[in-house]
C-alpha positions as CSV (number, residue, x, y, z in Angstrom):
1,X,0.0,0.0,0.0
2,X,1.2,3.5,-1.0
3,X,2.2,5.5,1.9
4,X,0.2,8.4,2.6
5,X,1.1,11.9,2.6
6,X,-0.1,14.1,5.6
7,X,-1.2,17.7,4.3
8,X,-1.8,20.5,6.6
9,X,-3.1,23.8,4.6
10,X,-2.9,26.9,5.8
11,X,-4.9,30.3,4.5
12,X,-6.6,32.9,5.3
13,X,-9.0,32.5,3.0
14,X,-11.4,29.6,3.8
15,X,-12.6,29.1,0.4
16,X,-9.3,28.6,-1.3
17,X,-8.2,26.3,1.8
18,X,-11.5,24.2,1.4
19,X,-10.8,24.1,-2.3
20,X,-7.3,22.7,-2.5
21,X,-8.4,20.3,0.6
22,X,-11.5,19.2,-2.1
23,X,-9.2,18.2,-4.5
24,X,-6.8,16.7,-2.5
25,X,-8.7,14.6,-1.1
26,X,-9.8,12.9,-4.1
27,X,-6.6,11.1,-4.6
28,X,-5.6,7.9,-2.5
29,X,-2.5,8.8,-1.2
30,X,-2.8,12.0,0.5
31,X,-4.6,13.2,3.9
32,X,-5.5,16.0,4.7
33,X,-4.7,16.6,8.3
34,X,-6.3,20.2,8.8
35,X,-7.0,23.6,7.3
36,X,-6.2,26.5,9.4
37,X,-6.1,30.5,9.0
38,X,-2.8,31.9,10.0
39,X,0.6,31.3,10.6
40,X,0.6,31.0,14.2
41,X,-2.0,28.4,14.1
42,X,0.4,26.4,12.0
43,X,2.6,26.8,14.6
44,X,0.5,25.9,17.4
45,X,-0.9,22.9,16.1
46,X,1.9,21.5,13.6
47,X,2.8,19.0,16.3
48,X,-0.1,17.8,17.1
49,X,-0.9,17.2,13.2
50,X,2.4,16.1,12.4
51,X,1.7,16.8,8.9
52,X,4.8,16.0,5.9
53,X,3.6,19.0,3.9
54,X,2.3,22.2,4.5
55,X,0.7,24.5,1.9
56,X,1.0,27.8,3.6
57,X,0.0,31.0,2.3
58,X,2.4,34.0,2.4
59,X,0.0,36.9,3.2
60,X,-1.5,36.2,6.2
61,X,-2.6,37.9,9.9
62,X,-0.9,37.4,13.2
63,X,2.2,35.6,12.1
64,X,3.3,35.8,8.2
65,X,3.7,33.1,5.7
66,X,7.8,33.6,5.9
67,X,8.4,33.8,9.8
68,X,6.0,30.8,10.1
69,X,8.2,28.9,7.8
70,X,11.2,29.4,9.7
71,X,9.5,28.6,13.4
72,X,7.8,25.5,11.6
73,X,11.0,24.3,10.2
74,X,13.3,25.2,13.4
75,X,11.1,23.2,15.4
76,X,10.6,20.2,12.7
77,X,13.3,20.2,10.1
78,X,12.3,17.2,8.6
79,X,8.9,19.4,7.4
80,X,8.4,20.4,3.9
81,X,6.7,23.6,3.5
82,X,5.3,24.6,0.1
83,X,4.2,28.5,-0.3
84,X,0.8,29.2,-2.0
85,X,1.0,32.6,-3.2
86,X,-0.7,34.8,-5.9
87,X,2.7,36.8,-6.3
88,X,5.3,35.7,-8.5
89,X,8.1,38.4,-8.5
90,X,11.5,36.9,-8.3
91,X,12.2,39.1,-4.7
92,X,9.1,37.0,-3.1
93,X,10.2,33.4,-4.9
94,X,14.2,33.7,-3.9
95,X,12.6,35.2,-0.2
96,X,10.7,31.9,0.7
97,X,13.2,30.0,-0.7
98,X,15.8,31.2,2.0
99,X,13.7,31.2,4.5
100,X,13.8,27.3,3.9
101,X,10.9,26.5,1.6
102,X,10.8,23.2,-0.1
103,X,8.7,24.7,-3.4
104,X,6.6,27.8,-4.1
105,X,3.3,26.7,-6.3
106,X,1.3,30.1,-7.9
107,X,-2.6,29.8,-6.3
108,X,-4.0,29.7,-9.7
109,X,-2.2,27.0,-11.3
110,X,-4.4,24.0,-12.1
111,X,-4.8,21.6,-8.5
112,X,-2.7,19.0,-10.4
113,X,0.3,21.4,-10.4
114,X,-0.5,21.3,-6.6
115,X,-0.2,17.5,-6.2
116,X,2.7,17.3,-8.5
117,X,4.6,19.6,-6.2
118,X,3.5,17.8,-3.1
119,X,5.0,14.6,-4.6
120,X,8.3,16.5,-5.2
121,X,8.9,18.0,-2.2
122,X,8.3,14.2,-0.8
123,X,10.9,13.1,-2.8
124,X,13.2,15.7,-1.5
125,X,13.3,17.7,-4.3
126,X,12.8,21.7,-4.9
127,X,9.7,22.3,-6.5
128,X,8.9,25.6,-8.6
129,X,5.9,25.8,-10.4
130,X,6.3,27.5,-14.4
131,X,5.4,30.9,-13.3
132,X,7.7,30.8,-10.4
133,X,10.6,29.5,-12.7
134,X,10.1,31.7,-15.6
135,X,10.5,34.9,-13.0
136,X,13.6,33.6,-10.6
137,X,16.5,35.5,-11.8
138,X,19.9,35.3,-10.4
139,X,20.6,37.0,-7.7
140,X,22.5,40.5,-8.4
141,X,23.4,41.3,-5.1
142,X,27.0,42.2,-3.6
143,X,26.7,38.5,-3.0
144,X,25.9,38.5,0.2
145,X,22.9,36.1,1.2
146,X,20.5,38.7,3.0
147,X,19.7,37.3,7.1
148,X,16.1,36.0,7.5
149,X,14.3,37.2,10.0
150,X,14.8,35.1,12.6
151,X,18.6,35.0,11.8
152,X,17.8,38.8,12.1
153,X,16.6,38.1,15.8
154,X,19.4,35.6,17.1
155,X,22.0,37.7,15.5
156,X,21.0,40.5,18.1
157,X,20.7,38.3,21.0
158,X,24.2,36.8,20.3
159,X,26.0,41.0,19.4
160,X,24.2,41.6,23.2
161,X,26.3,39.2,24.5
162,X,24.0,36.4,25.0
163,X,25.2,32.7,25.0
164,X,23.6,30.2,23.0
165,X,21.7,28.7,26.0
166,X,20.0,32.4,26.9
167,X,19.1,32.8,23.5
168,X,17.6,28.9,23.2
169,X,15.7,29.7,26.5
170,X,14.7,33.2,25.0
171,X,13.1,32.3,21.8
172,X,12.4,28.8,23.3
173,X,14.3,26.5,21.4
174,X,16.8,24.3,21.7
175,X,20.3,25.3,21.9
176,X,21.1,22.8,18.8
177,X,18.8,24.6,16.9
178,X,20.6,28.2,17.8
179,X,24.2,26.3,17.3
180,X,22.8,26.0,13.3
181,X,21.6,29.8,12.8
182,X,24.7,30.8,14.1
183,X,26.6,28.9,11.9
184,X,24.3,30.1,8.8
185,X,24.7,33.7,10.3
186,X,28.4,33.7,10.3
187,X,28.6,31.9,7.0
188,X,26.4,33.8,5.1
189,X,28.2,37.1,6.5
190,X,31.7,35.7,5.8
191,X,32.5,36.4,9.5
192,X,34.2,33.2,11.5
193,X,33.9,34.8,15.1
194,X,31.4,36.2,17.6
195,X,33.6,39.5,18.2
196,X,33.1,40.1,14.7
197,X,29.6,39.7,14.8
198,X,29.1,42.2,17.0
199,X,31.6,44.2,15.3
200,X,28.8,43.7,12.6
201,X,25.7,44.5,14.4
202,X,27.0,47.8,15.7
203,X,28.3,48.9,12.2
204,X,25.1,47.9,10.8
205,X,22.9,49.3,13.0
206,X,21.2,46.0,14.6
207,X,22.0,47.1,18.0
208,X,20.2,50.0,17.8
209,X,17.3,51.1,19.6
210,X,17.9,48.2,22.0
211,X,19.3,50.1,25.0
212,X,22.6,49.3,23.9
């Protein structure tokens, strides 16, 4: 028997949520575990669900599509999130990719397109529906990956002075989990120790307005 999928969709819109979950539930091998409204619902209930997917939408209240990503995927790596969107600028696409996005599917492609991703991102593959692909350009920056959010967040903690177990306990996670954005942090900024990280925040301004 073919194992099946677990889906957990998440929208703000109830009608396009209850769509997709129509559809998806007419094939054998997916289950739809839920649909909820927002981000931090996702975040609240992913464990409980224990979905393999997630279709989440990027435009959403309380908690956004990309900083529940990252809190989804800190707290179960092994996730694979798939953004529903409407936009398909290149700046949103390469966005949710960094923020550690398996695929980012266009809302109105066809519901196949939808299940065709979800079997992708199974297989461990990036998935980029035509749209999506036809407006990723490279990237033209100094070459510098840009910090996420969160990476945003723990880089602060860290130039404050904060060990890795007060910033674990802080943003409640595990210190494992802060070990890893650290490392991304450093790496992305090319910068091997802590000093110069907070050589880094102060000359770019991340300390300010923190009483610092």
């Amino acid at each position: 028997m073919t194992a099946l999928t677990r889906v957990l969709i998440v929208d703000d819109h109830p009608m396009v949520a209850e769509g997709i979950r129509a559809i998806l539930e007419t094939y054998d091998d997916v289950i739809v575990v839920g649909t909820l409204g927002n981000g931090q619902e996702a975040i609240d209930q992913a464990e409980a669900l224990a979905p393999d997917v997630i279709l989440l939408d990027l435009n959403m209240p309380q908690v956004n599509g990309l900083s529940a990503t990252e809190i989804l995927l800190e707290r179960n790596p092994e996730t694979r999130i798939l953004i529903l969107s409407m936009h398909d600028s290149p700046e949103y696409i390469s966005t949710a990719l960094r923020h550690g996005a398996a695929g980012y599917v266009l809302k109105d492609v066809p519901t196949e397109e939808i299940k065709a991703a979800i079997d992708r991102v199974m297989a461990g593959e990036r998935y980029l529906c035509t749209g999506a692909t036809a407006s990723l350009k490279p990237s033209t920056t100094d070459g510098r990956e840009p910090l996420t959010e969160r990476e945003q967040t723990i880089l602060l903690q860290l130039a404050q002075g904060k060990s890795n177990k007060d910033v674990a306990a802080e943003l409640d996670i595990s210190i494992r989990t802060v070990e890893t954005h650290r490392k991304n942090i450093k790496r992305k900024l090319g910068i091997a120790t802590t000093a110069g990280l907070t050589r880094y925040a102060m000359e770019h301004g991340v300390l300010q307005g923190t009483g610092h």
